[in-house]
C-alpha positions as CSV (number, residue, x, y, z in Angstrom):
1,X,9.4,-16.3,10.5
2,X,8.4,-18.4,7.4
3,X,7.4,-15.4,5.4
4,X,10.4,-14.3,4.9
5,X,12.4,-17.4,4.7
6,X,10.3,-17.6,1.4
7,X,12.0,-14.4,0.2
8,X,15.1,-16.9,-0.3
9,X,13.8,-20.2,-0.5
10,X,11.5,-19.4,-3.6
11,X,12.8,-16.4,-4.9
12,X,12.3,-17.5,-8.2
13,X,9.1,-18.8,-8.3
14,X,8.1,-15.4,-6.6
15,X,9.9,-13.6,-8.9
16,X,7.8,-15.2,-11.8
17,X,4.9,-14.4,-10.3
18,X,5.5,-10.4,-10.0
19,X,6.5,-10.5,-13.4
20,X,3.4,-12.4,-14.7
21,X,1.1,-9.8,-12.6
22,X,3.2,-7.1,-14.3
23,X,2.2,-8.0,-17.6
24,X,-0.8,-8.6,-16.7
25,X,-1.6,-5.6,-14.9
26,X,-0.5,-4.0,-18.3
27,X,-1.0,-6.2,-21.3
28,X,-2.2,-4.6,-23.9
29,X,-1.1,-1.4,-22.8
30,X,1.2,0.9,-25.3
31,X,2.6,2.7,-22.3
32,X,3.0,0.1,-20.1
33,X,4.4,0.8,-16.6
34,X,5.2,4.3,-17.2
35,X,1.5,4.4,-16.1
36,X,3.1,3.7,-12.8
37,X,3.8,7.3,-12.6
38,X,1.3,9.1,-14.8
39,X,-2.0,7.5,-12.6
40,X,-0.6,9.0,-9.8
41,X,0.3,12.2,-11.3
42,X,-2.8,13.1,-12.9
43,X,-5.1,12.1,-10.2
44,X,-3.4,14.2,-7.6
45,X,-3.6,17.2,-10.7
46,X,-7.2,16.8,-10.7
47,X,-7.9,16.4,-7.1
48,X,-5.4,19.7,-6.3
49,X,-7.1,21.2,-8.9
50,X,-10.7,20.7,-7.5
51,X,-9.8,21.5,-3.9
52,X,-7.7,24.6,-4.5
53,X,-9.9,26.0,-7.9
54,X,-13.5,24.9,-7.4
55,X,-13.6,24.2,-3.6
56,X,-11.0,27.7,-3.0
57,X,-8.9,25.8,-0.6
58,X,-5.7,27.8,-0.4
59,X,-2.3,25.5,0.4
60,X,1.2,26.2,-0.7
61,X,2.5,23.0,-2.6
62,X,-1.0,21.1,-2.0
63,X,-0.1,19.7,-5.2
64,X,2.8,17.8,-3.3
65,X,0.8,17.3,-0.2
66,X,-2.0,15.2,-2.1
67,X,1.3,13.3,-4.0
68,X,2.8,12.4,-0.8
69,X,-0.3,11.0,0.7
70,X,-1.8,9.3,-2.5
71,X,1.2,7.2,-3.7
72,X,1.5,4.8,-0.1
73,X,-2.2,4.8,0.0
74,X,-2.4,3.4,-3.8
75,X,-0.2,0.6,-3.2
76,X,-1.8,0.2,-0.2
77,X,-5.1,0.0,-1.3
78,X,-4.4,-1.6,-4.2
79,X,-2.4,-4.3,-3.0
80,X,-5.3,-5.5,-0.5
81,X,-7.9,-5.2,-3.0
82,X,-5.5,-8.1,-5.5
83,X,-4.5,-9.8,-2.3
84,X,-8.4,-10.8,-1.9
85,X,-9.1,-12.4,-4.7
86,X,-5.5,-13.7,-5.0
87,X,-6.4,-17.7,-4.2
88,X,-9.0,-18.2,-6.3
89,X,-7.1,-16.5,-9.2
90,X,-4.2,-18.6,-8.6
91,X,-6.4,-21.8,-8.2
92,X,-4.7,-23.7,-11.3
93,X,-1.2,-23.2,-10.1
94,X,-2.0,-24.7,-6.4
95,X,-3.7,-27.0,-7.6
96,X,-1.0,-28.8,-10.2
97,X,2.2,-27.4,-7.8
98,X,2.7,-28.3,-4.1
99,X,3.9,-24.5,-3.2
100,X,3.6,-22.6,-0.1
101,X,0.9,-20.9,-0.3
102,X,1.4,-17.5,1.1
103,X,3.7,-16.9,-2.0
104,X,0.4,-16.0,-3.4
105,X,-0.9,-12.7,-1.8
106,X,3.5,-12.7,-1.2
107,X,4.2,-12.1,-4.8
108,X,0.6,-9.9,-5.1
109,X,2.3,-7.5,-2.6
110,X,5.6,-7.3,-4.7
111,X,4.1,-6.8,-7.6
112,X,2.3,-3.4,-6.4
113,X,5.6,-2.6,-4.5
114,X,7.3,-2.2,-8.0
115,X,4.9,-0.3,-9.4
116,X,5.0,2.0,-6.0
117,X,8.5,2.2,-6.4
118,X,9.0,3.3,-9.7
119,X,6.0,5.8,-9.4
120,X,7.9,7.2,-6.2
121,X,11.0,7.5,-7.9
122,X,9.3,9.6,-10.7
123,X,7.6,11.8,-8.7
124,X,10.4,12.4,-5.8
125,X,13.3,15.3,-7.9
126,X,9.7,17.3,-7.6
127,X,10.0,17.2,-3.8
128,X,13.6,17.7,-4.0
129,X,13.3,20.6,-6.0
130,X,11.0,22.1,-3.9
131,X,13.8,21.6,-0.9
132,X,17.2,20.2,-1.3
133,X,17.1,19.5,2.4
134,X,15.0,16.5,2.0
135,X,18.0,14.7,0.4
136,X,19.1,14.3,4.2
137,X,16.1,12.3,5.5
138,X,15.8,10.2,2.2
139,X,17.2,7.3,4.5
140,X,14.3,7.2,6.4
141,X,12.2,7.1,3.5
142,X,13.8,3.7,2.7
143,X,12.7,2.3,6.5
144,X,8.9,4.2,6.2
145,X,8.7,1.6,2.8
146,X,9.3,-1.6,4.5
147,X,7.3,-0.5,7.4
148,X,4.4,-0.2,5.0
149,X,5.6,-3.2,3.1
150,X,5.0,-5.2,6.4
151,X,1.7,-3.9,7.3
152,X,0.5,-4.1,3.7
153,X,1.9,-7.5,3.6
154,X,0.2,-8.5,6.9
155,X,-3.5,-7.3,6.5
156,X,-3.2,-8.8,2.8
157,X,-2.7,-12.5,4.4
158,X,-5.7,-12.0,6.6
159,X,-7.9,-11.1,3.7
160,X,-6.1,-13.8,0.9
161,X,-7.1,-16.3,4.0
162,X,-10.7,-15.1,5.0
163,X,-11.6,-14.4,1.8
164,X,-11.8,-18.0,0.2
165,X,-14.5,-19.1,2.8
166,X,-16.3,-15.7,3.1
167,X,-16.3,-14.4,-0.4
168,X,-18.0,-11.1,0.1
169,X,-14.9,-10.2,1.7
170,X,-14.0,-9.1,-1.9
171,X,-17.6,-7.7,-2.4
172,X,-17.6,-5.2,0.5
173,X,-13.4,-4.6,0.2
174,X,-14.1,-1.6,-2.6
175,X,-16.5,0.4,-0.6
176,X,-14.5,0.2,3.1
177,X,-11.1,1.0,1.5
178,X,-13.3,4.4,0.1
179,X,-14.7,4.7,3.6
180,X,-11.0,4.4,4.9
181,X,-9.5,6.7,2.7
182,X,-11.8,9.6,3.6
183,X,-11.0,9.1,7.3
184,X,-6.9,9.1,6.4
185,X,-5.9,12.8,5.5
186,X,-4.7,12.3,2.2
187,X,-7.0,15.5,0.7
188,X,-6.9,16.8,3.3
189,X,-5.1,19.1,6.1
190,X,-5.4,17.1,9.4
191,X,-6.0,20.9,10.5
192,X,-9.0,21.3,9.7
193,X,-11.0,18.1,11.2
194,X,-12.9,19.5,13.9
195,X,-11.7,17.8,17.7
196,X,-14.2,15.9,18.2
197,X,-13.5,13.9,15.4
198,X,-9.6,13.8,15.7
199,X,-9.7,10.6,17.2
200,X,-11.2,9.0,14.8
201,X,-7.7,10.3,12.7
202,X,-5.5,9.5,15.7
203,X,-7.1,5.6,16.0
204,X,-6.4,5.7,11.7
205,X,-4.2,2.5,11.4
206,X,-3.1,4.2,8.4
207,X,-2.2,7.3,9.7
208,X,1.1,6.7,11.2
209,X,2.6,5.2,7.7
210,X,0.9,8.0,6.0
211,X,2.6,11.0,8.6
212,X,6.4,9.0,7.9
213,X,6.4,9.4,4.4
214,X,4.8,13.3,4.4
215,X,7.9,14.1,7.3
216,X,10.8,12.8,4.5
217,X,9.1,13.4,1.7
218,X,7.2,16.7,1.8
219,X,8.3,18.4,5.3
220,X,12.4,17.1,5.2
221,X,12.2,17.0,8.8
222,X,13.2,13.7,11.1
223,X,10.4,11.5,12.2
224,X,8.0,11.7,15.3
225,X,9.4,8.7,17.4
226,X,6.1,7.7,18.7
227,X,4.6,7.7,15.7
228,X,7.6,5.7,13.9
229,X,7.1,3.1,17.1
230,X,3.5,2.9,16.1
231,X,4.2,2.2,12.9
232,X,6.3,-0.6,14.2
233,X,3.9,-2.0,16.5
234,X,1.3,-1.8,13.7
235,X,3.5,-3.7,11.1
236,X,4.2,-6.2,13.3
237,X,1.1,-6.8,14.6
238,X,-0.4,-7.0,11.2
239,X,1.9,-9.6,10.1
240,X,1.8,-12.0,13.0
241,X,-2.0,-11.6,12.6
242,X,-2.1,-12.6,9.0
243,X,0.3,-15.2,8.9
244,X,-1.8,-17.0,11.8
245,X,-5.1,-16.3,10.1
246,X,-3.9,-17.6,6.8
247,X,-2.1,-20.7,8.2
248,X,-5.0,-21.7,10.1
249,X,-7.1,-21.4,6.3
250,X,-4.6,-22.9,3.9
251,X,-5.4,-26.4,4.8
252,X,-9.0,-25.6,3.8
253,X,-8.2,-23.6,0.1
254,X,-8.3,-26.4,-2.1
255,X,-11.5,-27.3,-1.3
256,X,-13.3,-24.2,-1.7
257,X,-11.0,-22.8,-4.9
């Protein structure tokens, strides 16, 4: 598939383009990308500590159980929120360089997956100190990211593609990712949804990704096969989706950017 024969082909120019949305991301900034792991960290503080202190939710670890659900859904989130606006903020460069163009919302993608990765990678000797056990499904923390990396990927070319000819794409993006992540349990238990509204979690795109990384990162217990064969089916789908919605808009971006 083209997508990733860019990986190689342009590895280079992509890699420029993560690094200038690094520093961009954090110009200015004294800290830098240690915020990577402190946003994380202190959102999940304040959101255990309203649920377990002011609503008197009780949970063992829920600390870790927020953590676990709120660092994939930040990227996520995150990364299709950039990936919107990605053409039109790239406009000059397509504009004086004949590159592919799905190196855009590409490099967009990459650039949160750092930050992911090194906010994971903070956060994960307090899972492991919790249970050294988990040290033996780590591995299958390494396939849950590129799982998510694919979908996230997928559903970001569909929205870097619509969202030059529709631009309230990028208008109404903010408040449906907020819908989406009150119907994904990252606050909360899935437990205590009532049943008639557990299919609305079991029909949650989102929900399979989210239930990998809880199993290796919070539980240390293998993987659900049918939900890891979801996840699969979902990635895939996502990305063959996108890369035909965005190569059937390309031809049109320079007009409208």
């Amino acid at each position: 598939m083209k997508i990733f024969s860019l990986f190689f082909t342009h590895r280079e120019i992509i890699w420029n383009l993560v690094n200038k949305n690094l520093r961009a991301k954090y110009a200015g900034s004294f800290l830098g990308m240690l915020w990577a792991f402190i946003n994380p960290l202190l959102l999940a503080l304040i959101i255990s500590f309203v649920f377990t202190h002011i609503l008197r939710m009780s949970s063992t670890n829920f600390y870790l159980y927020i953590l676990s659900g709120l660092l994939p859904w930040t990227f996520f989130a995150g990364s299709l929120q950039e990936a919107a606006m990605s053409i039109p903020a790239h406009a000059a460069v397509l504009k004086q360089f004949p590159l592919p163009r799905e190196i855009i919302p590409l490099s967009v993608v990459l650039a949160n997956f750092v930050i992911f990765l090194i906010g994971l990678l903070a956060v994960l000797p307090l899972f492991i100190m919790i249970d050294v056990q988990r040290l033996m499904v780590l591995p299958l923390l390494g396939v849950a990211l590129i799982t998510l990396f694919i979908f996230t990927l997928g559903l970001s070319l569909v929205l870097s593609g619509l969202s030059v000819q529709w631009r309230d794409i990028t208008h109404m993006l903010n408040t449906f990712l907020t819908f989406w992540l009150w119907l994904t349990p990252v606050f909360y238990a899935v437990d205590i949804v009532p049943a008639e509204f557990r299919v609305v979690i079991d029909w949650n795109p989102f929900y399979p990704f989210l239930m990998l990384f809880r199993a290796a990162l919070l539980n240390g217990v293998p993987w659900d096969f049918v939900e890891f064969g979801i996840s699969i089916a979902l990635s895939m789908l996502a990305l063959f989706t996108g890369a035909f919605i965005f190569l059937n808009k390309e031809h049109k971006f320079l007009q409208r950017i």
